[in-house]
N, C-alpha and C positions, 0 to 999 in steps of 0.2 A: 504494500500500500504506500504509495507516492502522495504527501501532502504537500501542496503548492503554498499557498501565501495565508501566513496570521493577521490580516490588520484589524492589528489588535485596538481592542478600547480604546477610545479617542478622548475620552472623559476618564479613562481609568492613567491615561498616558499624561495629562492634565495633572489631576490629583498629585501621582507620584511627583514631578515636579513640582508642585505645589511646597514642598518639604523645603527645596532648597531655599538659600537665601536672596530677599527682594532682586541685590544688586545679579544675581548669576546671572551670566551670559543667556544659558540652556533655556532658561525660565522667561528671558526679556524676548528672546528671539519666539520661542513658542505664544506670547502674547499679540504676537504681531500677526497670525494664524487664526483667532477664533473670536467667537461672541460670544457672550451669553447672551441666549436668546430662550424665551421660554422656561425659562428655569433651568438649561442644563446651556453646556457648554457646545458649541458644532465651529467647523469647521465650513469653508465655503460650499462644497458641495451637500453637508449636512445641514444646511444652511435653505438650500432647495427644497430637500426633502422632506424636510418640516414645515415649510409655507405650505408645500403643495397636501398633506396631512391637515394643516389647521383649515385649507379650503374646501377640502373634501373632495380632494381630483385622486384620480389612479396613481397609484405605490411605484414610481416608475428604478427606482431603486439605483437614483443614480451613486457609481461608484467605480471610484480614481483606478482600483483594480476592475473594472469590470472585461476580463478577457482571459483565454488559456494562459496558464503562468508559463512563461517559456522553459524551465529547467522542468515543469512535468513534462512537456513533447520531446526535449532533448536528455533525459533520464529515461523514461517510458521506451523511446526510440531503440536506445543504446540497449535495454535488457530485451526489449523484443527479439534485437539482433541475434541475441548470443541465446535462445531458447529460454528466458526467466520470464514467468508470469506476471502481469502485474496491473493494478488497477490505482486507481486517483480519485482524489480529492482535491479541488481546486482549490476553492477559497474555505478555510477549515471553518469561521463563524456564518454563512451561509449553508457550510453541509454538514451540520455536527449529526443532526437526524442520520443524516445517510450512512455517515462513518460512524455512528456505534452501530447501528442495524447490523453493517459489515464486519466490524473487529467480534461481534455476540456471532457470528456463519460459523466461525471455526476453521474458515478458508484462508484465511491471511497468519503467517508466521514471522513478518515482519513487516515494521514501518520503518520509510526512511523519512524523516525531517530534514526539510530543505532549511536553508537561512538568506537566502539574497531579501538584502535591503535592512537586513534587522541588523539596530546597533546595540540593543539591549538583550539581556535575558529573557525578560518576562515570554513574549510569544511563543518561545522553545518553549518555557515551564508549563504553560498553558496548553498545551497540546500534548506534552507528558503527561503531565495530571489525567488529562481526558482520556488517554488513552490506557494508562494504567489501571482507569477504574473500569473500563469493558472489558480488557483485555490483556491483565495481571503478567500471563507469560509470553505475550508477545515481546519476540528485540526489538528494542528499540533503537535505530541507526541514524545519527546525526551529522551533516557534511555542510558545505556550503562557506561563503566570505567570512559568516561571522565564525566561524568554528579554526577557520584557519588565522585566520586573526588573533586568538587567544592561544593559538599554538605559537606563534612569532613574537606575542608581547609578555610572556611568562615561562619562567624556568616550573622544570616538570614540577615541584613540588606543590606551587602555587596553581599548577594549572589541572592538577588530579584534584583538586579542593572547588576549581570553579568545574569541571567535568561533572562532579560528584553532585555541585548546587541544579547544573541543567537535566542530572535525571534520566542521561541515556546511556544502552549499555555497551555502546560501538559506537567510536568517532572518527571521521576519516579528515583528513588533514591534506587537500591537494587542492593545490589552483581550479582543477578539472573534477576529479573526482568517480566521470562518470565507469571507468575500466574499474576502479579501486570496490567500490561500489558491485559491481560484476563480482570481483573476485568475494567480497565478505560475503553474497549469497550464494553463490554454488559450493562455499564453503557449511554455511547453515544448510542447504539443502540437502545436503550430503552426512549433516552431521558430522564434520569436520572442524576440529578447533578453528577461530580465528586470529590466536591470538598470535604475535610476532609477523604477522602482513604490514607488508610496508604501509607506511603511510595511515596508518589506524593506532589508535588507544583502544585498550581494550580490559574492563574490572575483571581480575581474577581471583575472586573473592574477599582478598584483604587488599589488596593495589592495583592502580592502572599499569596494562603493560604498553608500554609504546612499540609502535613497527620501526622501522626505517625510513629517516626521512629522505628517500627518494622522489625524484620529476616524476610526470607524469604528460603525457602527452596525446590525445585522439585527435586527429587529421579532422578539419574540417569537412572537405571532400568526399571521406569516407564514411561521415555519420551524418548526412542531411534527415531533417525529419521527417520521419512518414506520417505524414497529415492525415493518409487513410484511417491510422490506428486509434484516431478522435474524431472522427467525423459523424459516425454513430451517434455520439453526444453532443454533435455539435459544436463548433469551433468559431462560428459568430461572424462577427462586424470585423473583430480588430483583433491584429496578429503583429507580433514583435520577428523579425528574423536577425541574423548574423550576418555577415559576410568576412569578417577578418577577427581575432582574438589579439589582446593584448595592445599594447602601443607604442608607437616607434619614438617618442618622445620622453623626457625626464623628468617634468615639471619638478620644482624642490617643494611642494608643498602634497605631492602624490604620491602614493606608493605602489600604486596599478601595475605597471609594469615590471615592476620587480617581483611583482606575484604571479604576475601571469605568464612569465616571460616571455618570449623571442617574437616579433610581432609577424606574425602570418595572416595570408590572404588569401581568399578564393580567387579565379581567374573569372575572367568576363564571363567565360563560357559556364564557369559553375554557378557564379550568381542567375545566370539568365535560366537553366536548371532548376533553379530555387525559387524564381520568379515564378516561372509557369507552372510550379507545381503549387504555388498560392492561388495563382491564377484558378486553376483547376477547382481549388475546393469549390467556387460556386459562390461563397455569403464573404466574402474580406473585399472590403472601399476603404480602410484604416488601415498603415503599414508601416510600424514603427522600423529602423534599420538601428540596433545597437551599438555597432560597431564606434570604438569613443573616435574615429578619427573615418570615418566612411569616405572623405574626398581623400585621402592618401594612400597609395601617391596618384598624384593629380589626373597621368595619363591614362592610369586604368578606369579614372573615376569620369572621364569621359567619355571612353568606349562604356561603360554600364549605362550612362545617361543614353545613349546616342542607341544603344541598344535596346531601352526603356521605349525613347519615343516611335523607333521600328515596330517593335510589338504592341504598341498599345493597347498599356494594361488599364485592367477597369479599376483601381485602385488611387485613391493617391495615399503622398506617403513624407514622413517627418524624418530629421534624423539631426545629428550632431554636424558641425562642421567647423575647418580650422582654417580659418581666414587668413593668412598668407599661404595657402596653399589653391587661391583659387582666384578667381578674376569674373569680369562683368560677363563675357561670352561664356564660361561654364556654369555661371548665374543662370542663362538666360536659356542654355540646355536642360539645367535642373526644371524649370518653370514648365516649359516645354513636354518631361519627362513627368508631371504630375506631382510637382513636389510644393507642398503648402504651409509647411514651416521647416524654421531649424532652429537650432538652439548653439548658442552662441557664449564659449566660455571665458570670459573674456577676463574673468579676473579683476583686472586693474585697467583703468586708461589711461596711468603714467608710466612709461618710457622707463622709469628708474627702476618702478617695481614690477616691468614685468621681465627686466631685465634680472633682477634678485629673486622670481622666482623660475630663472630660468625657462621662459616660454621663447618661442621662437618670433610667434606672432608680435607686432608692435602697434600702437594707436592707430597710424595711417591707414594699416589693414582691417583694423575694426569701422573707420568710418567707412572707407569705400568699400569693404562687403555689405553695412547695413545699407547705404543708398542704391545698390545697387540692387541689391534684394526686393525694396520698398519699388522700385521701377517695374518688376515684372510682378508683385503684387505677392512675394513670399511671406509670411511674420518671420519677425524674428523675435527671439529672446533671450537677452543680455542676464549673466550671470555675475557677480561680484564677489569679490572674499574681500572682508574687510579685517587688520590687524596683524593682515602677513609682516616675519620682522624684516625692518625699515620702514614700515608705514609712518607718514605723518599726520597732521591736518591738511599740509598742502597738495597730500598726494591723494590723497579722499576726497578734496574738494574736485580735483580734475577729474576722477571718475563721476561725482556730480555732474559738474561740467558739462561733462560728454554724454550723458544721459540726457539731458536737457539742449545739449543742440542738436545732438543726433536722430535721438527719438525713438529708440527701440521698442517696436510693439508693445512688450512686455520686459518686466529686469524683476530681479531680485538682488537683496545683498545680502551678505551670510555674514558672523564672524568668521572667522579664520579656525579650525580644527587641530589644535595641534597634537598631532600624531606619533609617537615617538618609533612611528616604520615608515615615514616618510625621509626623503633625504636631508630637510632642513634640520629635519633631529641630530642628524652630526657635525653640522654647526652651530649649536646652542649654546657651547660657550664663547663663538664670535660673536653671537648676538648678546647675549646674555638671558636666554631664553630660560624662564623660569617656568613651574608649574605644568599642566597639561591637559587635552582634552578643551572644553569651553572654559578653562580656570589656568588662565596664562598671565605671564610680563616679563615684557622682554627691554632693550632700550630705550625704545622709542614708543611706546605703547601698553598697555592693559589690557584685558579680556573687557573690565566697566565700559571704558571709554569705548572701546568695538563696538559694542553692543550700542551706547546712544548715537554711535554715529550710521550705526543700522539703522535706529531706530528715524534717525534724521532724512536718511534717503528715504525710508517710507512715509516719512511725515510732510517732507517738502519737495519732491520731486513733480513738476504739473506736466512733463510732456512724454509721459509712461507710464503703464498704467504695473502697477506693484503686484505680482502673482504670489499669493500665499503659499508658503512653506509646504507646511502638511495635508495633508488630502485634496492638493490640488496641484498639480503636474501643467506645462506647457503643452502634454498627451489630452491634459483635461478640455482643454479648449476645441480641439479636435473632434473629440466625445461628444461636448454639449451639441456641438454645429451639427454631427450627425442624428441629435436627437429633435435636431428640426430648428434649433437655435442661431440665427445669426451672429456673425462675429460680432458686427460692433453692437450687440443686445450683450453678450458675451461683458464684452470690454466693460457696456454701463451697468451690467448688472455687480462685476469685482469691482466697480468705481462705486456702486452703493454699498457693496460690504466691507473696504476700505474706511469706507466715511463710518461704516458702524462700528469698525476697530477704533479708529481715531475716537469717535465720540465716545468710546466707553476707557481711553484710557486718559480723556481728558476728565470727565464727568467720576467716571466708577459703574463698575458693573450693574449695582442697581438701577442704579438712572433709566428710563423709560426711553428707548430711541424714539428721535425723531420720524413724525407719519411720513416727510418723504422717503426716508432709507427703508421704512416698511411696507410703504406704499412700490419699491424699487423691487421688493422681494417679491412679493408678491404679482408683481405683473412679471417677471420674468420666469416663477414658477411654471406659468402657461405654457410645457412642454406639451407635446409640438408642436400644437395650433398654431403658436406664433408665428407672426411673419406678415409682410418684410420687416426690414431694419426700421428702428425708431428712434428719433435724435430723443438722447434725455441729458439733463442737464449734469454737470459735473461734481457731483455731488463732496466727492474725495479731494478735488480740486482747491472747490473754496477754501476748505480749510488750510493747505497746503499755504495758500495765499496769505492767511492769519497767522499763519507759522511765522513765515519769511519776516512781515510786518513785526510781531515779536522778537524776533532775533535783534531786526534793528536796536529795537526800543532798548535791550539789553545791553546791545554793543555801545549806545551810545553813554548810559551807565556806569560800564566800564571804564570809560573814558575820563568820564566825571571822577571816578572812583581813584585814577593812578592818572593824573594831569604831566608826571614827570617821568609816563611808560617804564616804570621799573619792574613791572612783571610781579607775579604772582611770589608773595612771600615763600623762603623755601620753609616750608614747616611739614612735620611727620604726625599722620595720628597716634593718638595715646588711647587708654585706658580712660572709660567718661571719669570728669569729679565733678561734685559739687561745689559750688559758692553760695552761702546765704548772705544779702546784701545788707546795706545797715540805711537808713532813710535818711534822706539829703538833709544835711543839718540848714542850709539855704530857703528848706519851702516848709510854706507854715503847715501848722495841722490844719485839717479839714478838706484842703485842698484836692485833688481827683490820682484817686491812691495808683490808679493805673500809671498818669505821667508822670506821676513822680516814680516810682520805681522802674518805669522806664529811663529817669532821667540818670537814674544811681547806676542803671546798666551801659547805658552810654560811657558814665565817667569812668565804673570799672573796666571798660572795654579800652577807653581811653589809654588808659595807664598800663593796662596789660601789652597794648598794641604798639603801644606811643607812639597814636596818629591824631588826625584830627577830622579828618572826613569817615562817615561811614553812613551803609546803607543797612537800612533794616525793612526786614518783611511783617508786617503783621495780621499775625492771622486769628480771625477773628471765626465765629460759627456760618456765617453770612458767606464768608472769602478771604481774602486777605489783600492788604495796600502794599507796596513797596514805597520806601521814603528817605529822601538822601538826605544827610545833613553835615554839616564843617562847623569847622572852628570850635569843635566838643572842648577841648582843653583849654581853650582861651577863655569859652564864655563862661558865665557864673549858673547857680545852680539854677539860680529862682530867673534869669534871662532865659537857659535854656529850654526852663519849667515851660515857659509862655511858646517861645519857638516850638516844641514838640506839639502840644497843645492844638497850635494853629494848623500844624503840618497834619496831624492825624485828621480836625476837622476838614480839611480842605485836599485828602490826597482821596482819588477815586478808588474802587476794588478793581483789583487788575483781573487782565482778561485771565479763560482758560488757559492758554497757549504760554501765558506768561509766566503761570503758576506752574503747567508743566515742567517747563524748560528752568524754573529757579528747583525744583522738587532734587537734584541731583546736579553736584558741580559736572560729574562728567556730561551730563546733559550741555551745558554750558560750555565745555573743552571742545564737546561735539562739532558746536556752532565757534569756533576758531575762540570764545570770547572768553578772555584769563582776567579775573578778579584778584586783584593786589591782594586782598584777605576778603575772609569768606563774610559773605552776606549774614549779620545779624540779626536773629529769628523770635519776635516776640510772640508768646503763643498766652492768648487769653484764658481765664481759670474753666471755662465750658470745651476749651478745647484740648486733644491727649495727644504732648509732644511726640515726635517719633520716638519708640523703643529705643531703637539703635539707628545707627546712620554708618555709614561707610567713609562719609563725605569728612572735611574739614564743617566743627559747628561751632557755635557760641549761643546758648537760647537762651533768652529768661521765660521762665515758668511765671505766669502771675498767677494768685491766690485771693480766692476769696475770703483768706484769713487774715490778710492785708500783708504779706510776707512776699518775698520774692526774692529767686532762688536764679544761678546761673550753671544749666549744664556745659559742659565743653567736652574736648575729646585730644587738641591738637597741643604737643610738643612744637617750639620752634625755636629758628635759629637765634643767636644774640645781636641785637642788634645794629652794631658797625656789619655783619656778615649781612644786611642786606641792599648790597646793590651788586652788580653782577662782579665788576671788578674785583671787588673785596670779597667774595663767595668763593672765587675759583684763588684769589691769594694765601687766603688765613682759612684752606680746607679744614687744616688740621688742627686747629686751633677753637674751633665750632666748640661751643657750649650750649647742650638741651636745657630750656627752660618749663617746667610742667606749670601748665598754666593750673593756678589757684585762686 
């Protein structure tokens, strides 16, 4: 029994993240992905599914997996070859019915578990679990990326402990897998040990035993899939194929090709083999091609084109492509040849960094493949990594940039992954690469700041429309069109679900969306009927527009803030402490207990700082003001009394977008804009200061017991060490001062 794809809980996938902390990478990136809508959380495509549910239309069941998972036709294929029996399970949370009915026959002796696409545990335990409880003495056989993965990043001892968490009793360890695979059943078949095969872990009661870690290698050529062997059940719309394994490229941030090694390719004549026998099945118009580099090398990728539009297939078809490898006339044979998107990995659009992370391609090649694309009417979609090491603000801004004058159908930006089997991992001490996974920092960067400057390209980008993370693929677009959806309904309808991320991480999950973002949902639910195309307005847009407008306001703050550009004090967080204040011996009793301990926070901030400008937020139950003030240390207490006073009456409650962007300095680092010392945070006695903060703070707490108290958190430098001169002279000379 062959199970294809877990996608697993989308709400259970949520929750577990949930655990981490505010600022994680992992958690701020999956925020960017979903609503709460209805009471639970969806993701864009769950998103549909549920309007069309509250409207009472037919279950159309849309989903990102909806097709044969390809390693079940290219597993399935391979044991049919060699005489092994064997039957499937596509998608395991749509056919749990069907597979225990089958593990309760008595005719199955073994399951293998696939893993492409999984980065976590859970979906393998989930499908252990279930199968263990039908089917107690079935083996269980586990292969697949994620399984080789934890063979490469752990010594045995560690990795017989994580073997032992996933619950299975045979693990194969190959690029490939599918001979290895062959060989552990005709060994069970036979009742023949498994154990010491290459390339397999295997429990012998008290330890795993390991095989040998030997290649492994099956000819493309030699194992094309027989489509016949699923046709029976039907094999649908939409079909994935191969043409080449591996990749002939090194990228420093990838580790593909070192696992899959030596890049091989089908010939013209095989691909066109593989075409007609799609052809053949009869129901495929969807035709994704895998292959991570399918226009290389260039000349064969033109006889396939050229051989596409001779036969004219009844398909079309999406795929990957690497832009210095290709030009406007193989452009316009793709078009030609039925081809309606590609995906475009583009990484970075500075020159420095994609020089560091060794790609071939450069900026020039990203513009002239997307115009030229856009001319015969391809989409495209722009890929980003943000926080690879060297990154800056100046080189995030350029990828902006180019986003916004180029225009790619669709983009996404990622943080950065940091992998310790990729190649950048063996220079981690030139960079100074710390930490790993979504919880990095390196010289030039943090994991925090990545993430807001993710969060910035989704927030301010107006001439692209942002494609969600999870449950919704550049494939998905292709899907919706074939279920009757026009693209640009497509486009407005992730422009209203944009606009419902945004609103809810402006506002808070509770918050009630806006009728038109539900109003957006809801007409686009109208699977298939709809049609044609319908201008609607830019919903995700506007706000983008409010962004930009905020940033200013900030930037110009800033300004105000450090009139002699000496840059962001160098200071280190600490341990929070308390200060309780003592009340201004300058203001009378009776006076308004708020400003005057406001006034006592200023002066301690004063002395602490030894400045005289500072800005503070105050946040009230209603919202909260931003309020700039000078000359704290010169003026008196009962002057300043009055100064505060006016300034609270007379400052507005600042926008959403304002409050987002002040909620996190790295938010603020995001947007280029560096604060001398951190924004002073008064938080009224109705309202509950942050827990914890990550950031540089200073708040006062005010009390309705007329007390007022000051948290902090920051260690800083002494201060002759602040101006830049004096910082890199008297390094070693540096005295920490714990603010008290």
């Amino acid at each position: 029994m062959i199970i294809g794809f877990n996608d697993f809980s989308f709400d259970d996938y949520c929750q577990m993240l949930d655990q981490l902390a505010p600022e994680a990478a992992a958690k701020r990136d999956l925020r960017l992905a979903f609503i709460n809508y209805e009471g639970s959380r969806f993701h864009a495509l769950g998103v549909l599914n549920k309007t069309r549910e509250l409207q009472g239309l037919a279950d159309l069941d849309l989903n990102n997996a909806d097709f044969l998972w390809p390693v079940v036709m290219v597993l399935g294929t391979y044991l049919d070859k060699h005489g092994i029996a064997f039957d499937y399970v596509n998608l395991f949370q749509k056919e749990k019915d069907v597979l225990a009915q089958k593990l309760t026959s008595g005719t199955i002796n073994a399951v293998v578990i696939t893993t492409t696409l999984y980065v976590m545990p859970h979906p393998v335990q989930e499908i252990v679990d279930f199968v263990r409880s039908f089917a107690p003495e079935v083996q269980i056989i586990i292969g697949g990326p994620y399984i080789s993965g934890l063979f490469k990043a752990h010594d045995r001892e560690l990795l017989g402990d994580y073997l032992s968490v996933l619950g299975g009793d045979i693990y194969i360890n190959s690029n490939e897998g599918e001979d290895t695979l062959r060989q552990v059943l005709e060994a069970l078949n036979q009742n023949r040990s498994v154990i010491g095969l290459s390339r397999t872990a295997v429990w012998d009661g008290d330890t795993w035993v390991f095989g040998a870690d030997e290649p492994e290698y099956n000819e493309l050529k030699e194992n094309f899939v027989n489509y016949k062997l699923f046709e029976p059940r039907g094999i649908g719309r939409f079909l994935s194929t191969r043409t080449a394994k591996s990749c002939p490229y090194s990228c420093a941030f990838c580790g593909f090709p070192q696992r899959a090694g030596k890049y091989r390719y089908l010939s013209t004549r095989d691909v066109e083999r593989e075409l007609d026998a799609v052809k053949a099945i009869g129901t495929v118009d969807t035709l994704t091609f895998l292959d991570d580099t399918f226009n290389v090398p260039k000349q064969r990728f033109r006889e396939i084109m050229q051989m596409m539009i001779d036969n004219q297939y009844n398909f079309k078809w999406n795929s990957f492509y690497r832009s210095d490898q290709g030009d406007p006339e193989t452009i316009e044979l793709m078009a030609r040849a039925g081809c309606e998107g590609v995906f475009l990995g583009i990484e970075s659009a500075s020159d420095k960094m994609l020089a560091l992370m060794r790609k071939t391609s450069r900026r020039k090649n990203y513009e002239q493949a997307i115009s030229a694309f856009r001319s015969v009417g391809i989409a495209t979609h722009a890929s980003f990594i943000i926080g690879f090491p060297g990154e800056t603000i100046d080189t995030v801004q350029e990828s902006l940039d180019f986003i916004e004058t180029f225009r790619p159908d669709t983009f996404r930006a990622q943080v950065w992954y940091c992998d310790p089997l990729t190649p950048i991992w063996n220079d981690r001490e030139k960079y100074g690469i710390t930490g790993s996974g979504f919880d990095w920092a390196h010289d030039t960067m943090d994991s925090e700041l990545a993430a807001s400057i993710t969060e910035r390209f989704f927030l301010t980008a107006q001439n692209s429309t942002w494609l969600p993370q999870f449950g919704f693929e550049q494939w998905s677009l292709f899907y919706l069109h074939r279920q009757g959806m026009e693209q640009s309904n497509i486009l407005g309808y992730l422009d209203g679900f944009n606009a419902a991320v945004k609103h809810q991480l402006l506002h808070g999950d509770e918050v009630e969306l806006p009728a038109s973002i539900v109003d957006r949902f809801r007409f686009n639910a109208h699977l298939p009927a709809q049609s044609p195309a319908v201008p609607q307005s830019r919903l995700s847009m506007e706000s983008a527009t409010h962004f930009k407008a905020a940033e200013a306001r900030l930037r110009a703050v800033a300004a105000w803030l450090d009139p002699q550009n000496i840059g962001a004090m160098p200071v280190h967080t600490g341990e929070q402490t308390q200060t309780a204040l003592s009340w201004p011996e300058g203001i009378v009793n009776g006076s308004d207990p708020d400003v005057g301990w406001i006034v006592a926070f200023l002066k301690h901030a004063s002395s602490i700082l030894q400045g005289s400008r500072f800005v503070w937020q105050h946040v009230v139950k209603e919202g909260s003001r931003l309020i700039a003030i000078d000359d704290v240390d010169r003026c008196s207490e009962a002057a300043l009394y009055d100064r505060v006073a006016t300034l609270l009456a007379q400052a507005p409650l600042l926008d959403s977008h304002d409050n987002y962007l002040l909620s996190r300095n790295s938010r603020l680092g995001a947007c280029g804009i560096v604060l001398c010392q951190p924004v002073l945070r008064v938080f009224a006695d109705d309202v509950v200061a942050p827990s914890s903060d990550s950031r540089l703070y200073m708040h006062l707490l005010l009390s309705g017991s007329g007390q007022g108290r000051v948290l902090s958190n920051f260690v800083r430098w002494a201060p002759e060490l602040h101006t830049a001169d004096a910082q890199s002279s008297l390094a070693e000379q540096a005295v920490f001062v714990r603010v008290q």
